[in-house]
C-alpha positions as CSV (number, residue, x, y, z in Angstrom):
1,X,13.6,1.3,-22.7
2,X,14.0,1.3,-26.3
3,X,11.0,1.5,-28.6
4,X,11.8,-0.1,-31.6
5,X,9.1,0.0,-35.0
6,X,10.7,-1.7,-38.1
7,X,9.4,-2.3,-41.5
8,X,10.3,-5.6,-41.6
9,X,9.2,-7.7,-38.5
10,X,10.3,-11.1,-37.6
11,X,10.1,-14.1,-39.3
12,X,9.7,-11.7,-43.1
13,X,6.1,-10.6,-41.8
14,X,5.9,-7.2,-43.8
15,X,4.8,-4.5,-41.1
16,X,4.4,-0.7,-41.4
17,X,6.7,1.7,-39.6
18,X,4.1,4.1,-38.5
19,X,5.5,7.6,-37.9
20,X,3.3,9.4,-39.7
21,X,0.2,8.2,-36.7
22,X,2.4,9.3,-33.8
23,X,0.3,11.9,-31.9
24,X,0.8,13.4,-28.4
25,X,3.1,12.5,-25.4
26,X,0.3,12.6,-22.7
27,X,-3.0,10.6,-22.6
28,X,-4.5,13.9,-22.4
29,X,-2.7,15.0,-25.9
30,X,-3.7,11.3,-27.0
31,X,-7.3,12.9,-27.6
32,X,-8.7,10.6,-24.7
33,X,-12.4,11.4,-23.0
34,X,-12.6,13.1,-20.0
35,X,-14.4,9.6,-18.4
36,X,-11.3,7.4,-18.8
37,X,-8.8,10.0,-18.6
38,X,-10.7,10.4,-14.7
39,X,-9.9,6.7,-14.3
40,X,-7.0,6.5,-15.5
41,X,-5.7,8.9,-12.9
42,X,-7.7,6.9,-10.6
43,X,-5.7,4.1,-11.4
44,X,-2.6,6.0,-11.6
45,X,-1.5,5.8,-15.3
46,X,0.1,9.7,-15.0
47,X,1.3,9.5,-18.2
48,X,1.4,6.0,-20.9
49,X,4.4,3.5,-20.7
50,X,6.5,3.2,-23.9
51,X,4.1,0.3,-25.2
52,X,0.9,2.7,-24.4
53,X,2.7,5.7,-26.4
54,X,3.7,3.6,-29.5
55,X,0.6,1.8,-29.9
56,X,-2.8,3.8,-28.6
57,X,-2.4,6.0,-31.5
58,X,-2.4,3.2,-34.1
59,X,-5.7,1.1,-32.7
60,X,-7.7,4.5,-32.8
61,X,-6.3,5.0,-36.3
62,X,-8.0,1.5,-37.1
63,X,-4.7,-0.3,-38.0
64,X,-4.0,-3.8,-37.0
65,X,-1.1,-4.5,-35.1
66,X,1.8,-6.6,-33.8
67,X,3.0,-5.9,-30.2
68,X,6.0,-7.0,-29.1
69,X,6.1,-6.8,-25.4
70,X,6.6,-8.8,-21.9
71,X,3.3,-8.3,-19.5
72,X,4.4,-6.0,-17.3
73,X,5.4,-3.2,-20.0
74,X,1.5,-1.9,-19.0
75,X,0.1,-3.8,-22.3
76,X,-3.5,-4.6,-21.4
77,X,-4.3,-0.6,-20.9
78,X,-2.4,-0.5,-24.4
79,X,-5.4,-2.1,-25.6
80,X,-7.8,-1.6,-23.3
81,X,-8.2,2.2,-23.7
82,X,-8.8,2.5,-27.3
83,X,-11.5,-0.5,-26.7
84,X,-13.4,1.6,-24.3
85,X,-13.2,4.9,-26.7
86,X,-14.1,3.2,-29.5
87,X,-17.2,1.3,-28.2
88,X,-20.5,2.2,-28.9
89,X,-22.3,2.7,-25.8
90,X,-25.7,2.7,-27.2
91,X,-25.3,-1.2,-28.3
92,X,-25.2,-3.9,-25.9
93,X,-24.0,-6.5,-27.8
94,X,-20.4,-7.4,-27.5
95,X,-18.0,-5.4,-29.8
96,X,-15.0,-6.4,-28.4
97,X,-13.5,-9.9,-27.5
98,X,-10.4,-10.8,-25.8
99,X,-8.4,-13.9,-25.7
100,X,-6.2,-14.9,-23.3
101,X,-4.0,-18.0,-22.3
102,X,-5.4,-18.3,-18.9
103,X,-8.4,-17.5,-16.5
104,X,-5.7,-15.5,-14.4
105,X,-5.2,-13.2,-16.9
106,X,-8.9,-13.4,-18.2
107,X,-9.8,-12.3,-14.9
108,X,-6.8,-9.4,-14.5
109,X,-7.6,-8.0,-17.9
110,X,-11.5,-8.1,-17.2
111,X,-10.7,-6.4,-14.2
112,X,-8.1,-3.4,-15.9
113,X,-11.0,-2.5,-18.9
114,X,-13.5,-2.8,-16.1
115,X,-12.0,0.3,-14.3
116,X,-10.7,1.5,-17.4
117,X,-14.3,2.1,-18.8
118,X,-15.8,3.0,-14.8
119,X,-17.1,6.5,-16.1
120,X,-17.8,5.4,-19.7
121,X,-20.2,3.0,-18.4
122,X,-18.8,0.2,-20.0
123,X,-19.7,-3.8,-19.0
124,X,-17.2,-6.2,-19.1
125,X,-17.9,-10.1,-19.1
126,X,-14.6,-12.8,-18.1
127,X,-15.1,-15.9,-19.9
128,X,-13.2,-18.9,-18.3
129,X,-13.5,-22.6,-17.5
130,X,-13.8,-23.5,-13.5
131,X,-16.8,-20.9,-13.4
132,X,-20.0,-21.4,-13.8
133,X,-22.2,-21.6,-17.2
134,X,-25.0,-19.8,-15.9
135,X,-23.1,-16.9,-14.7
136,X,-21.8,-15.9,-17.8
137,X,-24.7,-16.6,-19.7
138,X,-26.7,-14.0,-17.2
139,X,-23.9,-11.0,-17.6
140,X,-24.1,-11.9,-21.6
141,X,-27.7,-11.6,-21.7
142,X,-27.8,-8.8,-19.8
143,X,-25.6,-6.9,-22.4
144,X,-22.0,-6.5,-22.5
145,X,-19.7,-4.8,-24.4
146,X,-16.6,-6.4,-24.2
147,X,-15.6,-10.4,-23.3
148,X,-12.0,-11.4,-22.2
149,X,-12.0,-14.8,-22.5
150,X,-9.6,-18.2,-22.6
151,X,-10.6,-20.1,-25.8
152,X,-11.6,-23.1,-24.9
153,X,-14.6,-21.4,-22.6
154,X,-15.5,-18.9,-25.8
155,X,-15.6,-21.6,-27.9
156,X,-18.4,-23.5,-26.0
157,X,-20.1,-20.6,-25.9
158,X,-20.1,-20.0,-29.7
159,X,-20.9,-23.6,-30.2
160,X,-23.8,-23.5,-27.8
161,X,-25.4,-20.3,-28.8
162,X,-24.8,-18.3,-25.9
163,X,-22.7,-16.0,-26.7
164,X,-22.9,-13.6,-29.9
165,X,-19.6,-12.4,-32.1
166,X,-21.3,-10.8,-35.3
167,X,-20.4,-7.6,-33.9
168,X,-17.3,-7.3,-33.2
169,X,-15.3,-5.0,-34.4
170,X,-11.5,-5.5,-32.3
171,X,-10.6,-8.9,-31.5
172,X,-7.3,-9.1,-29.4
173,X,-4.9,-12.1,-29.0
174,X,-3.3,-11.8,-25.6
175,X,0.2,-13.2,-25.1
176,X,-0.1,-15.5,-28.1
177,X,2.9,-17.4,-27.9
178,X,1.7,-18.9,-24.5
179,X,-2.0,-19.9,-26.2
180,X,-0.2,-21.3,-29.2
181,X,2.5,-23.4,-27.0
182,X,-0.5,-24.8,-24.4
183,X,-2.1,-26.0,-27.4
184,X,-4.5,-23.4,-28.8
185,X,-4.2,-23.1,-31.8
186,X,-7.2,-24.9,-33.4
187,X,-9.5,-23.2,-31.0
188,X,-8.1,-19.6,-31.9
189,X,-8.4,-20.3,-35.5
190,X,-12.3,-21.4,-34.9
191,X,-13.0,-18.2,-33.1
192,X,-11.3,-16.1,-36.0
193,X,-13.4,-17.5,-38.7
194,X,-16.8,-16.9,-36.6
195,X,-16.0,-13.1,-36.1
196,X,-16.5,-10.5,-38.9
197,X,-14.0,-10.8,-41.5
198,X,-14.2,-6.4,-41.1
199,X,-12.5,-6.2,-37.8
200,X,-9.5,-4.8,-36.1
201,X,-7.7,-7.7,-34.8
202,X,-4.7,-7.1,-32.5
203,X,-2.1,-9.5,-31.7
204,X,0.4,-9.2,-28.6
205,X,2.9,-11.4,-28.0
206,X,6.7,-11.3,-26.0
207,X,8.2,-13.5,-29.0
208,X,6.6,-13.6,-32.6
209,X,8.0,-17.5,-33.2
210,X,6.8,-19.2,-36.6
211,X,3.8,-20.1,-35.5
212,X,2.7,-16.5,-34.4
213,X,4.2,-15.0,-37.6
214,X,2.0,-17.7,-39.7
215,X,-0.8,-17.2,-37.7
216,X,-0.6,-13.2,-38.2
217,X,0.2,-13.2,-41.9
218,X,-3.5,-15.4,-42.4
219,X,-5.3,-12.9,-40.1
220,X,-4.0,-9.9,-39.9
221,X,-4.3,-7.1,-42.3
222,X,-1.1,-5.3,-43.2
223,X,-0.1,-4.9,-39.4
224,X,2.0,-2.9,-37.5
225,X,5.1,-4.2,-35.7
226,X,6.0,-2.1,-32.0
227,X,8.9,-4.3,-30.4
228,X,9.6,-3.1,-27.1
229,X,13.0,-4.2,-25.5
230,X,13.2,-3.9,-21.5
231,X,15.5,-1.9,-19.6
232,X,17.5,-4.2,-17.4
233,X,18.0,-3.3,-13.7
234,X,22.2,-2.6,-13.3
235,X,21.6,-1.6,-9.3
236,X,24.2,-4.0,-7.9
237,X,24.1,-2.0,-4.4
238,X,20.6,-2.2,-4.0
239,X,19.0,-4.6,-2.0
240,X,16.0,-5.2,-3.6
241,X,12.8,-6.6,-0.8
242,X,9.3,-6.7,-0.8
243,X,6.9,-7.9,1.7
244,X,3.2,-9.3,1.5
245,X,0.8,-7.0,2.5
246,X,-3.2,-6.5,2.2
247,X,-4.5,-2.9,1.8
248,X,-6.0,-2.8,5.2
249,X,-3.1,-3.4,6.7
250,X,-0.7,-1.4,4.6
251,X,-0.2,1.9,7.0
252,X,0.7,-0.2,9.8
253,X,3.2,-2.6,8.1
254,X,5.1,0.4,6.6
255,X,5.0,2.2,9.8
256,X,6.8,-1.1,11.5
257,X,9.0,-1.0,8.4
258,X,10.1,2.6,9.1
259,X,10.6,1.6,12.6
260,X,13.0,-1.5,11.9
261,X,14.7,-0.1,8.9
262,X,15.5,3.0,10.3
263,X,15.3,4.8,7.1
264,X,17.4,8.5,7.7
265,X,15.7,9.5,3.6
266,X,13.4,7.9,2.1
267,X,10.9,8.1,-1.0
268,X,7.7,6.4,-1.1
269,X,6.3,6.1,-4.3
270,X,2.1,5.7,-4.4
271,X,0.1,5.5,-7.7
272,X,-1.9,8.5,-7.6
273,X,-2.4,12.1,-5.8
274,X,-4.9,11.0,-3.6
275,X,-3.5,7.8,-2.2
276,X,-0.2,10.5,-2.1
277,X,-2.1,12.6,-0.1
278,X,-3.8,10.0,2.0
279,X,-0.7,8.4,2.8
280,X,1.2,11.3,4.1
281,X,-1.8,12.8,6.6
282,X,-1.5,8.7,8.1
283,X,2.0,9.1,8.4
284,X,1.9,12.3,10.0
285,X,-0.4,11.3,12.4
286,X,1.5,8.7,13.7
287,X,4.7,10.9,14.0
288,X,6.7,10.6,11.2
289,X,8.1,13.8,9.4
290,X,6.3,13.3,6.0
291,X,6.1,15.3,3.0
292,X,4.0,15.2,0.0
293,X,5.1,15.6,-3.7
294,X,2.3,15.3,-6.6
295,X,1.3,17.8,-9.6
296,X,-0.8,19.4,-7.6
297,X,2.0,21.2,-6.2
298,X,2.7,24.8,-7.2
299,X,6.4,25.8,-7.7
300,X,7.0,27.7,-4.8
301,X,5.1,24.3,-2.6
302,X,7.4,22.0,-5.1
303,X,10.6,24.0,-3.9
304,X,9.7,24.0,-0.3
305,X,9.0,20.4,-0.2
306,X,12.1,19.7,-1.9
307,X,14.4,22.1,0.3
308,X,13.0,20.8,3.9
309,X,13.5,17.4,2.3
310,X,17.3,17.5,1.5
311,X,18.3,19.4,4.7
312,X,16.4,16.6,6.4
313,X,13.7,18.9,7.7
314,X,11.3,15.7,6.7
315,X,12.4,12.1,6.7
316,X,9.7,11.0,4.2
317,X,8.9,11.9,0.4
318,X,5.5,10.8,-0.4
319,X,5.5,11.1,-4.3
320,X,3.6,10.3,-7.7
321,X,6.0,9.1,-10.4
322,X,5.8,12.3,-12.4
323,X,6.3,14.3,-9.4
324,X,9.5,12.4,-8.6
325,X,10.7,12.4,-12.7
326,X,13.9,14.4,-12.3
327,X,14.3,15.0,-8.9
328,X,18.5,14.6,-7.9
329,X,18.9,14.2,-4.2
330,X,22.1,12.6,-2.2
331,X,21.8,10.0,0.6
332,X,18.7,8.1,-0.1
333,X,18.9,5.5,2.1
334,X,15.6,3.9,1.0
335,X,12.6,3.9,-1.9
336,X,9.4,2.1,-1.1
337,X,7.1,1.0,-3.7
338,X,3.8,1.5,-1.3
339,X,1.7,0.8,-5.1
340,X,3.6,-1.8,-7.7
341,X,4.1,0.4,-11.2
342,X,2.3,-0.4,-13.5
343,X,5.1,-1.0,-15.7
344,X,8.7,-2.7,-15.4
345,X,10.3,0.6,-16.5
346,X,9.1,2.8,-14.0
347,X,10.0,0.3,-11.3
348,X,13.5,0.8,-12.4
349,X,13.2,4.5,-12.5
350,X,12.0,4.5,-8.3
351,X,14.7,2.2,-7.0
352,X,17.1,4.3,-9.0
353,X,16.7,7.1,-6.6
354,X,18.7,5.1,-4.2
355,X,22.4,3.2,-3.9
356,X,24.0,6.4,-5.9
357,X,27.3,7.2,-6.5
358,X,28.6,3.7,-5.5
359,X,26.6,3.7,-1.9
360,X,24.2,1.0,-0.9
361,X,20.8,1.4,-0.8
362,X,17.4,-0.5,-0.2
363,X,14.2,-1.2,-2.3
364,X,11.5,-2.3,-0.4
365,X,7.6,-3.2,-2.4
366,X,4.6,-3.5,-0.5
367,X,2.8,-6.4,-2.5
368,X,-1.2,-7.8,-2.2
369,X,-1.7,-11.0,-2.9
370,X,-3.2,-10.5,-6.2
371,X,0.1,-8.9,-7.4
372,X,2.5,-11.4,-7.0
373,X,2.0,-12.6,-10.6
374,X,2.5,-9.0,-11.9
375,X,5.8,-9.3,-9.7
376,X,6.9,-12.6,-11.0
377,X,6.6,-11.1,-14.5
378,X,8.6,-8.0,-13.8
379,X,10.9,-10.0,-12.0
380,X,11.6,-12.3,-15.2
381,X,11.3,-9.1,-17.6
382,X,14.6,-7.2,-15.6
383,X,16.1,-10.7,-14.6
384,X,16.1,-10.3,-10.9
385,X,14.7,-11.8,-8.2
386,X,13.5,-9.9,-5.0
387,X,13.7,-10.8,-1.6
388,X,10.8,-11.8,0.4
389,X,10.5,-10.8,4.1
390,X,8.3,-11.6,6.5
391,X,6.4,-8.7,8.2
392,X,8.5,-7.2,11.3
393,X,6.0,-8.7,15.0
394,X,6.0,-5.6,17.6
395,X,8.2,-7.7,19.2
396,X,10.9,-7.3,16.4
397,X,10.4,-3.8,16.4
398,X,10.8,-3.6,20.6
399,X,13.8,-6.0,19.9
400,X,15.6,-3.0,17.7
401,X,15.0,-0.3,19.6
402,X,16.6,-2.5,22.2
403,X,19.3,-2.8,19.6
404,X,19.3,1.2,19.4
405,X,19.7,1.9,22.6
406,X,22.9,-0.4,23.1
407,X,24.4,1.7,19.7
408,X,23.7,4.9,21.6
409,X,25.6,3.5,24.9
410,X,28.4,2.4,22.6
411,X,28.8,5.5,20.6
412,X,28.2,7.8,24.5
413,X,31.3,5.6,25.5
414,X,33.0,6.6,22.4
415,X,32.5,10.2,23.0
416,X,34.2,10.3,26.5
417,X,32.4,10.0,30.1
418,X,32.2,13.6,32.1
419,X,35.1,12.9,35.0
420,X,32.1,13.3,37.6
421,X,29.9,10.4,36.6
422,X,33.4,8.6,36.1
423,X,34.5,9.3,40.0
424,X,31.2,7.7,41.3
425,X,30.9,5.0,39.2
426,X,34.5,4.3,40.5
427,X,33.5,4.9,44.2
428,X,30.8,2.1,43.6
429,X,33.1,-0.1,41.6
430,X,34.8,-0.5,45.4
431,X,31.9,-2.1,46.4
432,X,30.2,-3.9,43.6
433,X,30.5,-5.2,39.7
434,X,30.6,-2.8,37.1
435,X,28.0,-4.9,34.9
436,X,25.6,-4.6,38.0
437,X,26.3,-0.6,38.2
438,X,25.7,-0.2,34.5
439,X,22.4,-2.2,34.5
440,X,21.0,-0.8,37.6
441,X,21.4,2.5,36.1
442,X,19.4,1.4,32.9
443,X,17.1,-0.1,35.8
444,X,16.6,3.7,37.4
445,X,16.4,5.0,33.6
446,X,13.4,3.2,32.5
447,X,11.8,3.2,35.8
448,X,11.7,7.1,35.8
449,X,10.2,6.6,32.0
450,X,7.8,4.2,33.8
451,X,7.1,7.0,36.7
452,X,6.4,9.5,34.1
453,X,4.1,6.8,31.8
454,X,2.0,6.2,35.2
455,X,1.5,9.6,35.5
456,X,0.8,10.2,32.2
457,X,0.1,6.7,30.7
458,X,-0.5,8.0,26.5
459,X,2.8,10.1,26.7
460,X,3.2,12.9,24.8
461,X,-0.2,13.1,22.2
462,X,0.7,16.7,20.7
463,X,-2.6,17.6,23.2
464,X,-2.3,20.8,25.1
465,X,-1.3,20.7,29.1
466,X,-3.8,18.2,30.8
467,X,-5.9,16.6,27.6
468,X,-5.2,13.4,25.8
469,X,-5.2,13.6,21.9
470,X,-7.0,10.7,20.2
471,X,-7.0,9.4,16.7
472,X,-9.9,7.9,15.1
473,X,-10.0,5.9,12.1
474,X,-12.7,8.4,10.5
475,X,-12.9,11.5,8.3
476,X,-14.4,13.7,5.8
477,X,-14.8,10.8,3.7
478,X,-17.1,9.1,5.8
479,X,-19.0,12.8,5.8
480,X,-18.2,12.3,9.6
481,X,-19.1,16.2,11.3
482,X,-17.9,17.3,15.1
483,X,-21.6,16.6,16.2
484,X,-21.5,13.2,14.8
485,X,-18.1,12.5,16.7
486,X,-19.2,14.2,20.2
487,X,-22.9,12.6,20.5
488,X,-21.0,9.4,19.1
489,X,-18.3,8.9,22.1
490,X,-20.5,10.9,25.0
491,X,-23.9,7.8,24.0
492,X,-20.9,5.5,23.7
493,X,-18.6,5.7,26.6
494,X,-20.7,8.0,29.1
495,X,-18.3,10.8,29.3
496,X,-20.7,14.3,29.0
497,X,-20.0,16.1,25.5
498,X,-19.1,19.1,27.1
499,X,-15.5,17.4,28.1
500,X,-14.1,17.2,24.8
501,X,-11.4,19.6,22.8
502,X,-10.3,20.1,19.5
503,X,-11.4,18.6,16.7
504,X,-9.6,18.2,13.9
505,X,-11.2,16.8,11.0
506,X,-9.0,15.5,7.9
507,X,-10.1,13.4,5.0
508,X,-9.6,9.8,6.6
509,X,-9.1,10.2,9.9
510,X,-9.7,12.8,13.0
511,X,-8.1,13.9,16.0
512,X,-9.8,14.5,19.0
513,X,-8.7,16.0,22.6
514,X,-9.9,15.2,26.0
515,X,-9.2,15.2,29.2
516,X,-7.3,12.3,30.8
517,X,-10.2,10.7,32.8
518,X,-12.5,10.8,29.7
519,X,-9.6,9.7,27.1
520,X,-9.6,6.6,29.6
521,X,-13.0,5.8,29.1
522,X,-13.5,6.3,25.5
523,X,-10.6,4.0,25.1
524,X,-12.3,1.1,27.4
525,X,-15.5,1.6,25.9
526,X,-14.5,1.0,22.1
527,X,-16.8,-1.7,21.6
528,X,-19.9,0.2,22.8
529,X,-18.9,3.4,20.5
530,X,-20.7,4.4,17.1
531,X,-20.5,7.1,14.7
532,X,-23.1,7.7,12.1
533,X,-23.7,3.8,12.6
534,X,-20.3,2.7,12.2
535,X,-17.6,1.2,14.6
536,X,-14.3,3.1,15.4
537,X,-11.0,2.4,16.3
538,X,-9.2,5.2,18.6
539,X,-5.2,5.2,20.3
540,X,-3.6,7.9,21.5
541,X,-1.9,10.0,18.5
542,X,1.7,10.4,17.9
543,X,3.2,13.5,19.0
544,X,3.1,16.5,16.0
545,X,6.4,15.8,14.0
């Protein structure tokens, strides 16, 4: 992505080049506080997107600024961490207003500073038509900070009294070729003349047409121009997918994924350590051979990841961006956006780790709700379009391993029959059809699988000889302790404490062992079963990868 900073900006607007207020490569060399550097790894900002690098340093230096830049490029945190570092947390009157084309983006941006300033304690206000007066009135009374607004609704505010700009000191126009072509203007202008003439004002924009440049030569002082050009996707070979998923439900959906893709390497890209972490115990527990990859890592852990991982000792790199920057491994068959970037960039950077070297490869994004219009903007920044699926039923999943088993008959066929099973399949080809003899011997294959289910109905747990391994859906984040889970299931379902195993306890969820007769009624008596107050869910556990 190239980051362009001329002298002379579009349209003859005279712009400074700003070299000489570049500063550090990492938030952290930014001079950012420890609060929002905590959430910003929280939120998974490792390190700042090419828009974040070019202008951060030039808002704390107090210059105003021009930013050229398609949401998507990780704009609003552009802004909205010098904001929160430069509030005054002492004052509760609003120091900081926002304007913005739309309540959608009023609301996203509100929502960004808001976890953006989580440890600063900073209070955000959205302002936008559709929502009630009195709402906004109470969160503006009750002192906050910083407003993100559309203009029409600030304006009514100003012109009833209700809401206060003599202290501003940054006012930001968000995407200001969309408020000028919906008809803004007038309203814009207003609001500029009722804030301080001493402010920081901020304009960013994807295209700086006449009307923008005309509007930032009368209200701007001596800005700076950042133009950032996207990186366009050139992936022909992969197929790009994403399905829609709520965070709930996220494990299971990739697990079915996994299941119907039948993904031989795979990278799955989260947006910070934790939800790393998190992910790979949840996929370990359900069988999968998964491996994490995050800066917490040492070198020696780093290398032993990376060396089970390309002689296919694991199936599965969990990974944070940074952890993954650099990493050159054949045969990746898929990359899974489990978080959306937060930038347009870095989504190009993940699905680059597959379809290499002229193979094909697949791209699949896990997408809430909320994100499709962070997707539709990324999709119109690289000029693609991806595919939308439907989540795979268990049927579809039952339906392929069907389709699995007839590859594996094909490719036994292939490989030769041994002359023995050949002679009696011969001797009973006398007597009957060869379709019938090849179906009745799937027939006596799954009804010895069925034989062994009945006499062991949860299969193969990981449990030692004779005990049933359960998971449940609670950890050491619900400060869940062994005591809690025994007097939990013995009140619950009946079965006497003394009965249950090993416990293993991880950070969301636990295993637990039991004999077969007591695994049996624990799982029938899910409904009656509480721990410290809380519902559960338990199912057998996967076998240990």
């Amino acid at each position: 992505m190239a980051n362009e900073t001329d002298r002379i900006g579009q349209n003859g607007l005279e712009v400074g080049n700003g070299e000489e207020h570049k500063s550090g490569t990492t938030f952290r060399e930014m001079g950012i506080s420890a609060p929002v550097l905590r959430a910003l790894e929280e939120m998974g900002f490792e390190e700042p997107s090419p828009i974040q690098l070019a202008s951060i340093p030039l808002i704390r230096a107090g210059r105003d600024l021009i930013g050229q830049a398609q949401t998507g490029t990780g704009k609003t945190a552009a802004f909205g961490i010098p904001i929160v570092e430069g509030l005054d947390h002492r004052s509760h009157k609003v120091q900081a207003l926002v304007l913005t084309p739309t309540r959608e983006l009023a609301i996203q941006v509100a929502e960004e500073i808001t976890r953006i300033g989580r440890y600063a304690g900073v209070k955000v206000v959205p302002i936008y038509g559709g929502q009630s007066y009195d709402r906004q009135i109470r969160a503006l009374e009750h002192g906050s900070q910083v407003a993100i607004g559309t203009p029409g609704r600030v304006l009514d505010h100003i012109r009833r009294g209700t809401l206060n700009l003599s202290a501003v000191k940054v006012l930001v126009l968000d995407e200001a070729d969309e408020m000028l072509d919906m008809g803004f203007i007038e309203d814009v202008e207003e609001i500029l003349n009722n804030v301080p003439a001493e402010r920081q004002t901020l304009l960013f924009s994807a295209t700086v047409p006449d009307p923008v440049a005309r509007l930032a030569r009368r209200y701007l002082n001596n800005p700076e121009h950042i133009n950032i050009s996207p990186e366009r996707v050139t992936v022909p070979q992969i197929d790009q997918i994403y399905y829609e998923v709520r965070e709930h439900e996220k494990v299971d959906a990739l697990s079915r994924i996994l299941d119907m893709e039948g993904a031989e390497r795979t990278i799955i890209f989260c947006r910070t350590k934790k939800r790393v972490d998190e992910l790979t115990e949840a996929l370990q527990a359900r069988g999968y051979g998964a491996e994490a990859l995050h800066g917490d890592l040492n070198q020696v852990q780093r290398n032993r990841v990376m060396k089970r991982f390309r002689e296919g000792g694991s199936e599965i790199l969990v990974a944070t961006d940074v952890a993954a920057r650099g990493l050159d491994i054949e045969n990746v068959t898929h990359v899974i956006n489990y978080d959306l970037p937060q930038d347009s960039e870095t989504y190009v950077h993940r699905i680059g780790r597959t379809g290499r070297a002229g193979r094909s490869g697949t791209a699949i994004s896990l997408i809430h709700p909320r994100e499709f219009r962070q997707l539709r903007q990324m999709e119109r920044i690289l000029r693609i379009r991806l595919q939308r699926r439907p989540l795979p039923t268990p049927e579809d999943v039952a339906e392929k391993q069907r389709e699995i088993l007839k590859n594996r008959l094909a490719e036994e066929v292939e490989r030769g029959v041994l002359p023995e099973y050949q002679e009696l399949v011969m001797e009973l080809a006398q007597s009957y059809d060869s379709v019938d003899i090849a179906a009745a011997a799937l027939r006596l294959m799954n009804e010895k699988g069925r034989e062994a289910e009945a006499e062991n109905p949860y299969g193969d747990t990981g449990a030692e000889p004779g005990m049933v391994r359960l998971f449940l859906n609670m950890g050491r984040a619900d400060r869940v302790t062994p005591s809690d889970i025994v007097r939990g299931l013995a009140e619950g379902s009946g079965i006497s404490g003394s009965v249950i195993g090993l416990i293993d306890i991880y950070d969301r969820f636990t295993f637990v062992e039991m004999p077969k007769a007591a695994a049996q009624k624990v799982l029938a008596s899910l409904e009656s079963i509480a721990i410290r107050g809380r519902s559960v869910n338990m199912e057998p556990a996967r076998p240990r990868s």
